[in-house]
Short mmCIF file of the C-alpha atoms (twelve columns), coordinates in Angstrom:
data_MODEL
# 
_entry.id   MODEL 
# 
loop_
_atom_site.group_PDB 
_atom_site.id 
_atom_site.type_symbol 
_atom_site.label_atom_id 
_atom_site.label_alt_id 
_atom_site.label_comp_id 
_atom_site.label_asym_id 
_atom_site.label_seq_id 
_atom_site.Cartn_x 
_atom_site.Cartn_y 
_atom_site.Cartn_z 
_atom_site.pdbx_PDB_model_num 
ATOM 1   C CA . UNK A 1   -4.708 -5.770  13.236  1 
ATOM 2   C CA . UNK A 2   -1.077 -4.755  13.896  1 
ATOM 3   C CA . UNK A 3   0.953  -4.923  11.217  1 
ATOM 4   C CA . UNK A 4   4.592  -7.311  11.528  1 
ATOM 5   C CA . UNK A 5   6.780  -4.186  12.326  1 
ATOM 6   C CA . UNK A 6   4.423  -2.651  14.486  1 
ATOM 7   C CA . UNK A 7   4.218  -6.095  16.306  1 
ATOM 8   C CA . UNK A 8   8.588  -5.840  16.144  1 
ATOM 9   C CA . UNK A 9   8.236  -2.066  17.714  1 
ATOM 10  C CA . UNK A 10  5.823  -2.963  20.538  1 
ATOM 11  C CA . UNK A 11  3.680  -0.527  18.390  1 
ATOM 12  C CA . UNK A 12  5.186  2.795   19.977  1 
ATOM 13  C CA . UNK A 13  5.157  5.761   17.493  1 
ATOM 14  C CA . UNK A 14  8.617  6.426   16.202  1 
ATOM 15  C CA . UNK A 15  8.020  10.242  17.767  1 
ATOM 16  C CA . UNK A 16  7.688  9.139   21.202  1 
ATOM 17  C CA . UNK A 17  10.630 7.974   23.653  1 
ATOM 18  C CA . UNK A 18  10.759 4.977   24.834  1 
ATOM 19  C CA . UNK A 19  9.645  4.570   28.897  1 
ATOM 20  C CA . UNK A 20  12.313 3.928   30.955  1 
ATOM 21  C CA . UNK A 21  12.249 -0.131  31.619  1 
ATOM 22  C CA . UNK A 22  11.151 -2.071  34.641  1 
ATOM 23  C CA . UNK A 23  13.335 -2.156  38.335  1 
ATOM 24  C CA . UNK A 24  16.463 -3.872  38.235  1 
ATOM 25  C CA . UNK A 25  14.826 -6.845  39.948  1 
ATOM 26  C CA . UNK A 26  12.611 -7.417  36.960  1 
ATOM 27  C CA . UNK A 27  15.862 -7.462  34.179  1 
ATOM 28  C CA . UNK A 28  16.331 -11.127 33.148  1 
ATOM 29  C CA . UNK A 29  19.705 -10.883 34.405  1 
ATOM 30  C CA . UNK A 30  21.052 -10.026 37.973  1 
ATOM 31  C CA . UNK A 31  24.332 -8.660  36.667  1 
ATOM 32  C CA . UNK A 32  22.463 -6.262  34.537  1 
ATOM 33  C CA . UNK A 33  22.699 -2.604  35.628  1 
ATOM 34  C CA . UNK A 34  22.034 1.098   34.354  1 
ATOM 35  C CA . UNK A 35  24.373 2.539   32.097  1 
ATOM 36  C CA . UNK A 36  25.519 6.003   33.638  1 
ATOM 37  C CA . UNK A 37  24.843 9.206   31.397  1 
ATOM 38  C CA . UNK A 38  26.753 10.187  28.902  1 
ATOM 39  C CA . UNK A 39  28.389 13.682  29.818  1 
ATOM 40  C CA . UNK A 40  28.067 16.183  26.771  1 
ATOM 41  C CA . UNK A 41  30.164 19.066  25.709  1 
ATOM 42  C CA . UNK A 42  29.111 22.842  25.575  1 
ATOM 43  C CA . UNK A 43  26.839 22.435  22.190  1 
ATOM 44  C CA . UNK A 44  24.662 19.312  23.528  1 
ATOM 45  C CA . UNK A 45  26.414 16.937  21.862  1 
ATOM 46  C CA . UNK A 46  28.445 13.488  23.512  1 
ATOM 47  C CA . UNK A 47  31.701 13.929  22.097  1 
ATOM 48  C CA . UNK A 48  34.996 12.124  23.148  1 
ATOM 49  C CA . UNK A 49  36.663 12.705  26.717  1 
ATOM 50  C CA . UNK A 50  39.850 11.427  28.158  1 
ATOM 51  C CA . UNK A 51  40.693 11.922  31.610  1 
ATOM 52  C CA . UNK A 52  44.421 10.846  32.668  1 
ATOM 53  C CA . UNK A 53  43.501 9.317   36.237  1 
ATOM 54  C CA . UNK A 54  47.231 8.200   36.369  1 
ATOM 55  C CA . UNK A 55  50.384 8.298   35.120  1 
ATOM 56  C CA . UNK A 56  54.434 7.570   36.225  1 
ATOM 57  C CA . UNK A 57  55.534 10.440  38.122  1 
ATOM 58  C CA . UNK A 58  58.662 11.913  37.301  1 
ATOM 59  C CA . UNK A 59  58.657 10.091  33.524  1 
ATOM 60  C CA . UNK A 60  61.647 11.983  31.965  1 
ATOM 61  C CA . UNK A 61  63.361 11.198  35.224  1 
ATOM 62  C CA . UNK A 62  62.612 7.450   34.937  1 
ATOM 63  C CA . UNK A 63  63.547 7.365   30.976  1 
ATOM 64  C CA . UNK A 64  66.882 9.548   31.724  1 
ATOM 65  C CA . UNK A 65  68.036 7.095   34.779  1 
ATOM 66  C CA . UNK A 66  67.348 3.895   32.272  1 
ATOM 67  C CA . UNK A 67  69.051 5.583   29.680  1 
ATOM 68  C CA . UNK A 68  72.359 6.169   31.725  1 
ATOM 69  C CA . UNK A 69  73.282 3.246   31.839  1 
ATOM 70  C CA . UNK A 70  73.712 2.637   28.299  1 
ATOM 71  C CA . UNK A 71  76.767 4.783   28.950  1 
ATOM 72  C CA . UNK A 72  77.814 3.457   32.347  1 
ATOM 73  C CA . UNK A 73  75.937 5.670   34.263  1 
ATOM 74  C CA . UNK A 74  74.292 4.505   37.364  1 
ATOM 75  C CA . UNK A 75  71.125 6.580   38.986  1 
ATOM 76  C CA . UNK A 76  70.262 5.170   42.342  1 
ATOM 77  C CA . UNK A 77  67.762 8.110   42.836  1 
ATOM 78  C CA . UNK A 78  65.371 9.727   40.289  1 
ATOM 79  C CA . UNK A 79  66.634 12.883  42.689  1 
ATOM 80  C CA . UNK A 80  70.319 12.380  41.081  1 
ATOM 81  C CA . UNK A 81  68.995 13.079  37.425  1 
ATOM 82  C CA . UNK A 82  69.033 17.103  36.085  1 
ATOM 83  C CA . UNK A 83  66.529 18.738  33.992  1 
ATOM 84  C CA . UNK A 84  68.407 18.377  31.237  1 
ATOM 85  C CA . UNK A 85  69.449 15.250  31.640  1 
ATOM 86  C CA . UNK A 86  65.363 14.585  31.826  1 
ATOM 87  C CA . UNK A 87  65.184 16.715  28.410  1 
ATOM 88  C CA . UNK A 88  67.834 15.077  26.579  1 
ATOM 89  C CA . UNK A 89  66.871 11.358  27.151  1 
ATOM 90  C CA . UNK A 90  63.353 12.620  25.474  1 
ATOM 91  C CA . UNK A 91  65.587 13.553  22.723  1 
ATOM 92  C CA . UNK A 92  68.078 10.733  22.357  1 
ATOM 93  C CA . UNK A 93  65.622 7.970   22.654  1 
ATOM 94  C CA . UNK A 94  63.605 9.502   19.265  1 
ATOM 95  C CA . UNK A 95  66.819 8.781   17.328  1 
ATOM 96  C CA . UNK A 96  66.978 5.080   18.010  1 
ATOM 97  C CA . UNK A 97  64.497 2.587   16.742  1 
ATOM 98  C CA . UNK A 98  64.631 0.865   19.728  1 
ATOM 99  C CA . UNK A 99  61.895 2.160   21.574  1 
ATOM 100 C CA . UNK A 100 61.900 0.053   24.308  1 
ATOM 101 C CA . UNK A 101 63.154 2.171   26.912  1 
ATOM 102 C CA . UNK A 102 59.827 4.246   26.381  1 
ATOM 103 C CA . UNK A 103 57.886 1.623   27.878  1 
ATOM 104 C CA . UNK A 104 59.043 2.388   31.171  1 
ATOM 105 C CA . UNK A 105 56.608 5.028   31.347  1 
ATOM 106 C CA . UNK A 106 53.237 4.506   31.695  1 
ATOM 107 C CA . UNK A 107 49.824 5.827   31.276  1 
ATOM 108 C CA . UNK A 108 45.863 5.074   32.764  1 
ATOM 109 C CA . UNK A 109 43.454 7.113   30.979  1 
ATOM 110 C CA . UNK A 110 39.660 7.010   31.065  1 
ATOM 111 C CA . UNK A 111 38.128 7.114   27.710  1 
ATOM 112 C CA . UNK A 112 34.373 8.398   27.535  1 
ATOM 113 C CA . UNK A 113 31.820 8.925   24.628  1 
ATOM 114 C CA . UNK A 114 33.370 6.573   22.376  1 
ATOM 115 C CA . UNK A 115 31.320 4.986   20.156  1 
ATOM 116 C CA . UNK A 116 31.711 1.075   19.632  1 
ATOM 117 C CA . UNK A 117 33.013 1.400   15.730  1 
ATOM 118 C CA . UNK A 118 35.858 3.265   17.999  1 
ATOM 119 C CA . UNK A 119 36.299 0.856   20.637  1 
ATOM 120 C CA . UNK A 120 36.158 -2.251  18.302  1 
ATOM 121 C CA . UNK A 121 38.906 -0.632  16.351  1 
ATOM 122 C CA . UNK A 122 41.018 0.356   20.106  1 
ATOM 123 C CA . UNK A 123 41.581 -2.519  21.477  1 
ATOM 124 C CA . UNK A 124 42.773 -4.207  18.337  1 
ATOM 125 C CA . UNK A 125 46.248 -2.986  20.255  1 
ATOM 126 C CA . UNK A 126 48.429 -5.334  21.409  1 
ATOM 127 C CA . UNK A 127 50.699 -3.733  24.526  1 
ATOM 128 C CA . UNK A 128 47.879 -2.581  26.268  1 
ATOM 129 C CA . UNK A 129 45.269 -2.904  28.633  1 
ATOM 130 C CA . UNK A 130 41.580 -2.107  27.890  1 
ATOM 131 C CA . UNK A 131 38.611 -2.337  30.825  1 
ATOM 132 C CA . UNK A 132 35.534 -1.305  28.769  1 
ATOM 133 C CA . UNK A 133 31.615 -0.868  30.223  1 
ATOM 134 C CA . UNK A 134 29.902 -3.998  28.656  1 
ATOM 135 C CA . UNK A 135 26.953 -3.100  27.322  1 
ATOM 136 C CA . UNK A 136 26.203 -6.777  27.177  1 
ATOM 137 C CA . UNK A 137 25.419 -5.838  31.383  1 
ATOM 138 C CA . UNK A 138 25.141 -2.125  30.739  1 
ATOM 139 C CA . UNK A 139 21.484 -1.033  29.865  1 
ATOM 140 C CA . UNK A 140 21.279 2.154   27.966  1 
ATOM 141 C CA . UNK A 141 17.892 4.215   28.861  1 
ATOM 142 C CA . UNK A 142 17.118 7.208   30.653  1 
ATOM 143 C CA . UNK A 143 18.489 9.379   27.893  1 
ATOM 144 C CA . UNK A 144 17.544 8.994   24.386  1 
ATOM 145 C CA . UNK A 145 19.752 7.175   22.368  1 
ATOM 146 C CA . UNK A 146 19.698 9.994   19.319  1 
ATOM 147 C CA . UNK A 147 21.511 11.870  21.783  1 
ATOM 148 C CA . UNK A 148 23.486 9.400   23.005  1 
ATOM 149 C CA . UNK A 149 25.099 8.346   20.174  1 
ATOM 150 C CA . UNK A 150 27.866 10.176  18.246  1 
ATOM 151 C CA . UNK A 151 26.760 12.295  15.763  1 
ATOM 152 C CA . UNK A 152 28.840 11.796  12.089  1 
ATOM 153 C CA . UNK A 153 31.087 14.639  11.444  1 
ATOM 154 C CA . UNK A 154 29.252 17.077  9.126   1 
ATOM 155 C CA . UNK A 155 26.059 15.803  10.178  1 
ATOM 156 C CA . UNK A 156 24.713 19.427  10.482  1 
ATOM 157 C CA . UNK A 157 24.986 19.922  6.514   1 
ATOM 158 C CA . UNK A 158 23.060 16.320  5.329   1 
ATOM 159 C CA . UNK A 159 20.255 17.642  4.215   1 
ATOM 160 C CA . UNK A 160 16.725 17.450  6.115   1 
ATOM 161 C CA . UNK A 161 15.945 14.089  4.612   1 
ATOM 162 C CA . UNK A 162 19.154 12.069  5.536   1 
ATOM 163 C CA . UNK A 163 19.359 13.143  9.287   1 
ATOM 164 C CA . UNK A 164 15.503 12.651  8.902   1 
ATOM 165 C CA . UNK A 165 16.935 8.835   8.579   1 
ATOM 166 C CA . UNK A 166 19.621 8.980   10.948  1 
ATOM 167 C CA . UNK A 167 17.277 9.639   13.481  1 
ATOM 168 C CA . UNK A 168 14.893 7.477   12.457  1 
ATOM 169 C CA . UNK A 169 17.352 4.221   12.416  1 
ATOM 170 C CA . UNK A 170 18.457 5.465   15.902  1 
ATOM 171 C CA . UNK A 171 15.000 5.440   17.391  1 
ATOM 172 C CA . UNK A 172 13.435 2.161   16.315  1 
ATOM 173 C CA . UNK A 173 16.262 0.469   17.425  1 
ATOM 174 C CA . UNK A 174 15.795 2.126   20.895  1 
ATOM 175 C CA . UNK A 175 12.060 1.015   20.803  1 
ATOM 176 C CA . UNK A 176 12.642 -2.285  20.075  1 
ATOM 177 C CA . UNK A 177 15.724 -3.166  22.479  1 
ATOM 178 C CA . UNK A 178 14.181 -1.398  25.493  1 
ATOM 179 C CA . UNK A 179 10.770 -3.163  24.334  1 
ATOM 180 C CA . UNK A 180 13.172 -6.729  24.709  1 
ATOM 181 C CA . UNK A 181 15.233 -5.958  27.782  1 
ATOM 182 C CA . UNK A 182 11.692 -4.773  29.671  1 
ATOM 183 C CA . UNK A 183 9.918  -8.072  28.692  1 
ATOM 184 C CA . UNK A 184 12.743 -10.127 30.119  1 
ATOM 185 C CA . UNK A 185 15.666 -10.415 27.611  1 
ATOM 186 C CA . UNK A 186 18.976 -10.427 28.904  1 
ATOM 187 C CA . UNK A 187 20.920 -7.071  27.862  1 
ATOM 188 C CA . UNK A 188 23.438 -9.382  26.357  1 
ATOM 189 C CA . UNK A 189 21.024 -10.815 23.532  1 
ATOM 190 C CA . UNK A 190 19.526 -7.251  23.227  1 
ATOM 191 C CA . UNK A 191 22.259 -5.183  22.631  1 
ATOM 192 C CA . UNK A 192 22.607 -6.977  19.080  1 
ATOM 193 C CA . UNK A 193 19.999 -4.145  17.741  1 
ATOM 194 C CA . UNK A 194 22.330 -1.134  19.363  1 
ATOM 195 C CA . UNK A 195 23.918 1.335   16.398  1 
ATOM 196 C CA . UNK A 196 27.971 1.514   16.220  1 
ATOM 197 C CA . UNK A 197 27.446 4.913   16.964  1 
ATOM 198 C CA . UNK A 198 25.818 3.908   20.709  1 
ATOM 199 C CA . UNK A 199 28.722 5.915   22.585  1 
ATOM 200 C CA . UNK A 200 30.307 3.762   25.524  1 
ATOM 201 C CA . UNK A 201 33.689 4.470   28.321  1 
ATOM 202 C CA . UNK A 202 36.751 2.500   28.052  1 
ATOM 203 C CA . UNK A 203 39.717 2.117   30.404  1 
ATOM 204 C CA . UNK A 204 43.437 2.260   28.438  1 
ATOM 205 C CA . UNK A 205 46.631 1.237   29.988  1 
ATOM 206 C CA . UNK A 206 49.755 1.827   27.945  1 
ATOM 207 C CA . UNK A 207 53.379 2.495   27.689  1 
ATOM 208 C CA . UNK A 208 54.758 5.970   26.361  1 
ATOM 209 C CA . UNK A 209 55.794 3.413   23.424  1 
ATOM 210 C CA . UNK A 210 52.331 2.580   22.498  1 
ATOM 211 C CA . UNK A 211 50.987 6.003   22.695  1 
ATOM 212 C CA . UNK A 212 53.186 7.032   20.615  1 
ATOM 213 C CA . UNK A 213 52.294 4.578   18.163  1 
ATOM 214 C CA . UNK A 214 48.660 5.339   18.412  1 
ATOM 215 C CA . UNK A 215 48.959 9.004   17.916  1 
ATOM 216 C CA . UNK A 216 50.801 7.946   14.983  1 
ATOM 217 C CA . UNK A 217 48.537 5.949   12.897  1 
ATOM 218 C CA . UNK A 218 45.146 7.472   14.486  1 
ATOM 219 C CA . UNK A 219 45.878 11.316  14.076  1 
ATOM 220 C CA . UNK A 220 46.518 10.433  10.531  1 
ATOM 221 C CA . UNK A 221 44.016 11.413  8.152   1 
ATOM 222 C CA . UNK A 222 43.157 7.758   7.067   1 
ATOM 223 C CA . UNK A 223 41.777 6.936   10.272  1 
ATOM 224 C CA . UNK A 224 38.349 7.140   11.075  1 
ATOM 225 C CA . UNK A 225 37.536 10.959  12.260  1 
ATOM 226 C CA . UNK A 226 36.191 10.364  15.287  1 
ATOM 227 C CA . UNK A 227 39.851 9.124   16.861  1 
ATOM 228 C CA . UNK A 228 41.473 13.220  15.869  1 
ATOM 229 C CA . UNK A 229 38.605 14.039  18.511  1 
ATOM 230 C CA . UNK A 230 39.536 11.432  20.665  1 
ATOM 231 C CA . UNK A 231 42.967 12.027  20.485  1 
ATOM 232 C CA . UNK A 232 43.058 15.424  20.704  1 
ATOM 233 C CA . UNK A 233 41.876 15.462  24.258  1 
ATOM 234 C CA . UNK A 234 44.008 12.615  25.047  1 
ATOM 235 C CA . UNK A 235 46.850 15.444  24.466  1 
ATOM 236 C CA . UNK A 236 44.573 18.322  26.405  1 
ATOM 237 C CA . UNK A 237 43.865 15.468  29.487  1 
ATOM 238 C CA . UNK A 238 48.079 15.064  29.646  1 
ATOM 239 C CA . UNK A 239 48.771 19.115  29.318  1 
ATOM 240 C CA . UNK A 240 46.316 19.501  32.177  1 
ATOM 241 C CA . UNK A 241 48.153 16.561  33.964  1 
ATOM 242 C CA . UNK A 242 49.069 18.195  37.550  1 
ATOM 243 C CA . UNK A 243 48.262 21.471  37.250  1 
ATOM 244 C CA . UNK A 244 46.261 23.180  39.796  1 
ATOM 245 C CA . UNK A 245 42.664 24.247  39.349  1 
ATOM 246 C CA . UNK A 246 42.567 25.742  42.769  1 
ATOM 247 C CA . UNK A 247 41.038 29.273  42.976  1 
ATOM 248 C CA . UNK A 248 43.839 30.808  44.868  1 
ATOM 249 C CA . UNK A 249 46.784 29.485  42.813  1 
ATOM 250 C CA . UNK A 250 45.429 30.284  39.030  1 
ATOM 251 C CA . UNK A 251 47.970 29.761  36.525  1 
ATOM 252 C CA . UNK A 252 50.621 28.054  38.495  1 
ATOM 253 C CA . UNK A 253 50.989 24.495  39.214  1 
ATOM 254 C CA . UNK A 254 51.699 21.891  42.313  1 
ATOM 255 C CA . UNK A 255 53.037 19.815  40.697  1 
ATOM 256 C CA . UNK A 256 56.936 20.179  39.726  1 
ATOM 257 C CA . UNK A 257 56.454 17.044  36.893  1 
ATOM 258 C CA . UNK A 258 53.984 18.838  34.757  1 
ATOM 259 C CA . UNK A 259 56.382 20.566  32.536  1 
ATOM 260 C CA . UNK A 260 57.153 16.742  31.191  1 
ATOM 261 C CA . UNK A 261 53.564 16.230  30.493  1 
ATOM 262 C CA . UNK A 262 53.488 18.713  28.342  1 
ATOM 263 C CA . UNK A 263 56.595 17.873  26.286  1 
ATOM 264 C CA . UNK A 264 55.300 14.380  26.173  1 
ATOM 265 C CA . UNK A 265 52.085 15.539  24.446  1 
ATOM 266 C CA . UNK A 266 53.665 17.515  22.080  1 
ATOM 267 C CA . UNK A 267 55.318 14.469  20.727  1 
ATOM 268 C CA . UNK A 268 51.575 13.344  20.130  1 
ATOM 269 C CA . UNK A 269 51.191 13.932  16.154  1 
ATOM 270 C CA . UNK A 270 50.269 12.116  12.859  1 
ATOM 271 C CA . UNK A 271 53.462 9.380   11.813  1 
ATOM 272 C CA . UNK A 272 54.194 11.854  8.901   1 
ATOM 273 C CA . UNK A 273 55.233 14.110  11.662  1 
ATOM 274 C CA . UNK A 274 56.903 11.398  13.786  1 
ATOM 275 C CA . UNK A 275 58.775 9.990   11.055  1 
ATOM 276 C CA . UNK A 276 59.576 12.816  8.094   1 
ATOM 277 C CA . UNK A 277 57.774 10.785  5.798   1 
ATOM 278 C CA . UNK A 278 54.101 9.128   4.864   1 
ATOM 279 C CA . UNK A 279 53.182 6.021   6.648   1 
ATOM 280 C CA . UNK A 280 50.065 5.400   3.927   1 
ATOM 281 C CA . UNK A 281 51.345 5.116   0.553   1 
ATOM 282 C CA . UNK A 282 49.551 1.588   -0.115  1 
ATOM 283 C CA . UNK A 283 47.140 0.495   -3.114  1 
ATOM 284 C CA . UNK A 284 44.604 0.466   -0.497  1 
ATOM 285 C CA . UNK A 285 45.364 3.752   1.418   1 
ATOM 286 C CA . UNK A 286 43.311 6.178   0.704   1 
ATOM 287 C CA . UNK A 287 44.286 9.856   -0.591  1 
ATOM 288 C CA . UNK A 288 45.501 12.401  1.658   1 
ATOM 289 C CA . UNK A 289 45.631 17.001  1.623   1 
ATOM 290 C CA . UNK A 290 49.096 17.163  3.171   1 
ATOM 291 C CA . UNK A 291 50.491 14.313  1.495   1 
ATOM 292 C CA . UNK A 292 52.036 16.008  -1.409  1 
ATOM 293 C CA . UNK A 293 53.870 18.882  1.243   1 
ATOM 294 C CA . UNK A 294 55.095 15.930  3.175   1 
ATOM 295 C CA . UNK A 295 56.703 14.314  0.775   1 
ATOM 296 C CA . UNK A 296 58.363 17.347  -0.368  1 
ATOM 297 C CA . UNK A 297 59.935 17.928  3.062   1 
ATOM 298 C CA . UNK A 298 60.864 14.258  3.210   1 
ATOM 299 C CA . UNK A 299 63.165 14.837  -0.147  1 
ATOM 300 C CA . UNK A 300 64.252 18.264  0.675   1 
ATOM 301 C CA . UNK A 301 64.538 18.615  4.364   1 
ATOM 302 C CA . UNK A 302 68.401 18.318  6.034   1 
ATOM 303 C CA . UNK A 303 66.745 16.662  9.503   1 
ATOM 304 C CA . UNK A 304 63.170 14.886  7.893   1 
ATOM 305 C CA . UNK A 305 61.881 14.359  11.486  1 
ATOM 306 C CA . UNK A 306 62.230 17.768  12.588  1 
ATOM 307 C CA . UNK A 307 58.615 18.626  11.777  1 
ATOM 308 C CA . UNK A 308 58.176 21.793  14.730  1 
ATOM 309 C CA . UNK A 309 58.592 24.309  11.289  1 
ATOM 310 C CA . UNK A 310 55.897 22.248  9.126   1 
ATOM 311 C CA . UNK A 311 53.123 24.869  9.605   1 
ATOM 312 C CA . UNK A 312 55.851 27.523  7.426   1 
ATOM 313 C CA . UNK A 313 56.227 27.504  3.803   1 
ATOM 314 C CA . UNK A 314 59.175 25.491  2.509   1 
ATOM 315 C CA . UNK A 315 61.172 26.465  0.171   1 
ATOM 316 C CA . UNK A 316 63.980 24.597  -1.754  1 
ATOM 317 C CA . UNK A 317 66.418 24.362  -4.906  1 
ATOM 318 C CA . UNK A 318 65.236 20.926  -7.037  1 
ATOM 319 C CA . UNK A 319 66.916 19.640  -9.818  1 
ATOM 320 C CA . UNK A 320 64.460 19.387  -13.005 1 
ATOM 321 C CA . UNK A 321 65.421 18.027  -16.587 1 
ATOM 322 C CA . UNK A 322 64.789 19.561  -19.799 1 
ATOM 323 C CA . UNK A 323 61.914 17.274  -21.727 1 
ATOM 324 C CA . UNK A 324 63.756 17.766  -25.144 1 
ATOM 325 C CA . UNK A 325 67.807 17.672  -24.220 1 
ATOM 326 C CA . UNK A 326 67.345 15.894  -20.847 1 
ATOM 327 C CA . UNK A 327 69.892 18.367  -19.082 1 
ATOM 328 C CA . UNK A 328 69.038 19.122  -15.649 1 
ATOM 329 C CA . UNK A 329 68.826 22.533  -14.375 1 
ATOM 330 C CA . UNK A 330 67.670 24.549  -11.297 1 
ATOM 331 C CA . UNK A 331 64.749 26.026  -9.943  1 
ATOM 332 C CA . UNK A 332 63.530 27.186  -6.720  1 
ATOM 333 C CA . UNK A 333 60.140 26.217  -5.521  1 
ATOM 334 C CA . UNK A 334 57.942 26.519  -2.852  1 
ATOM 335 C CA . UNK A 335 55.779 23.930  -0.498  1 
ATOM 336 C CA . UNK A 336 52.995 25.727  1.089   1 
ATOM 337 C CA . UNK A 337 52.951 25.767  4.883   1 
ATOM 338 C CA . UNK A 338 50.697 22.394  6.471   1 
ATOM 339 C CA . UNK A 339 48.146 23.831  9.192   1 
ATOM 340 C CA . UNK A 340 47.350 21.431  11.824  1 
ATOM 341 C CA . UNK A 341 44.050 21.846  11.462  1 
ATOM 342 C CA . UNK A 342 44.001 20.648  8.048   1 
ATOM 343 C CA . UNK A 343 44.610 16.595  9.394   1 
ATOM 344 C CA . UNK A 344 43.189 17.205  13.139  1 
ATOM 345 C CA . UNK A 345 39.669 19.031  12.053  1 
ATOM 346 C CA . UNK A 346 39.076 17.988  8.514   1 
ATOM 347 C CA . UNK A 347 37.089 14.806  8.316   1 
ATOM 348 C CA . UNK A 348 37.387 14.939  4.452   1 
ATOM 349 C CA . UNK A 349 41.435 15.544  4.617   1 
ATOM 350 C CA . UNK A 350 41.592 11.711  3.452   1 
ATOM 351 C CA . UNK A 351 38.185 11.866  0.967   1 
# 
């Protein structure tokens, strides 16, 4: 007699994949349909991808024209605006808080091996657009889902015994939704058993405002480490914005706007680095590596927001006071250099 959980499992040993499910005419639900493959990086793994399938040509040009005419100058043609015109406006619209001119340039990028924690946590954005694969239509199978899914940062040093349980989590809930969805239950009621880590692809329209904003609060060490990944090729997809991958033109590019690109991702960095000072100093923030460093630049630095020497050692004069007289005097001290990599590939930076 089968026991209740075998009876759950459709009594398929944990150690054996799942058979791929019945034709599409046999799914409960006619708008049900395959979920593509999940494309995986060099070591096997799905990790996140952007791809920038579109963006406003000429964007500094756009953002300088709008910006002349807070000073009674007129651009008919993005052709009338200079290079440094282009490069200045980039510059003068950082040092106003209102950011709205930014929104006149805009960006459509394709978002792939996202899990669903990530994408429940994406489009809680509010001037954007967001087109994401359903997986309440989407069936996942083909692939096994332990693959599929997105692997925890510093999963390779649990011990045996705790990926032991990752994996096992991962495949009974494969058994037991491709078990439903092949007797006849819609995908939509299924999916209900699929992990957070089940990767998916998402579609994001936004403004340079919003991106901004998002590199901001999601490069930071308090988010969850999966969006550093994330975001980190969203900066690689707009570098790569334009150029050429043609054989016979290597190293150069067709396309005179990708310069911009590139300054525009530059600007892509944690709000401590936007702003000169921590964004997370709440009861409920967690702690943070660079934290103290920042907020000795914040007290000490002439121009806070200039953050393009952060990765060099700062030093400073600071005023201390005497604990027995209370006099102030002077010493000189030193802030250690902040390596990017300490906030972009450290998912304990915030632990």
């Amino acid at each position: 007699m089968q026991s209740d959980e075998q009876r759950a499992m459709g009594a398929v040993p944990m150690d054996v994949p799942p058979t791929a499910s019945k034709e599409v005419s046999r799914w409960a639900d006619s708008a049900m349909f395959r979920s593509e493959p999940m494309p995986r990086a060099e070591n096997g793994r799905v990790t996140p991808k952007a791809y920038l399938l579109n963006a406003t040509p000429d964007p500094l040009g756009s953002l300088a024209a709008l910006n002349a005419i807070y000073t009674g100058g007129v651009k008919r043609s993005l052709a009338e605006v200079t290079d440094v015109e282009r490069r200045e406006a980039l510059v003068e619209v950082r040092k106003n808080k209102l950011q709205g001119p930014l929104e006149v340039i805009q960006f459509h990028f394709l978002l792939e091996g996202v899990s669903r924690s990530f994408t429940h946590q994406h489009v809680r954005g509010r001037r954007a657009f967001y087109a994401q694969e359903s997986l309440r239509f989407a069936v996942v199978e083909g692939e096994p889902w332990e693959d599929r899914a997105a692997i925890p940062p510093g999963f390779e040093f649990w011990t045996l015994e705790q990926q032991d349980a990752w994996r096992f989590g991962i495949r009974k809930s494969e058994v037991a939704y491709s078990a439903l969805v092949s007797s006849g239950i819609p995908a939509e009621d299924a999916r209900g058993l699929m992990p957070h880590a089940m990767t998916t692809r998402i579609h994001w329209v936004c403004s340079f405002r919003e991106l901004l904003y998002v590199a901001g609060v999601r490069l930071c060490t308090q988010a969850q480490f999966e969006w550093r990944t994330a975001m980190a090729s969203v900066v690689q997809a707009l570098r790569e914005h334009g150029y050429c991958d043609h054989v016979d033109c290597t190293g150069q590019t067709c396309n005179p706007d990708s310069w911009q690109f590139e300054e525009i991702a530059s600007l892509l960095r944690p709000i401590c680095y936007q702003e000169g000072e921590c964004g997370f100093k709440a009861k409920a923030d967690r702690s943070c590596s660079i934290r103290e460093r920042v907020d000795f630049r914040e007290k000490h630095s002439i121009n806070r927001k200039d953050s393009s020497h952060w990765d060099l050692p700062m030093i400073s004069d600071v005023v201390r006071y005497d604990d027995k007289t209370g006099r102030p005097y002077v010493v000189t001290e030193t802030s250690p250099g902040i390596d990017p990599a300490e906030w972009l590939a450290d998912p304990n930076a915030a632990r």
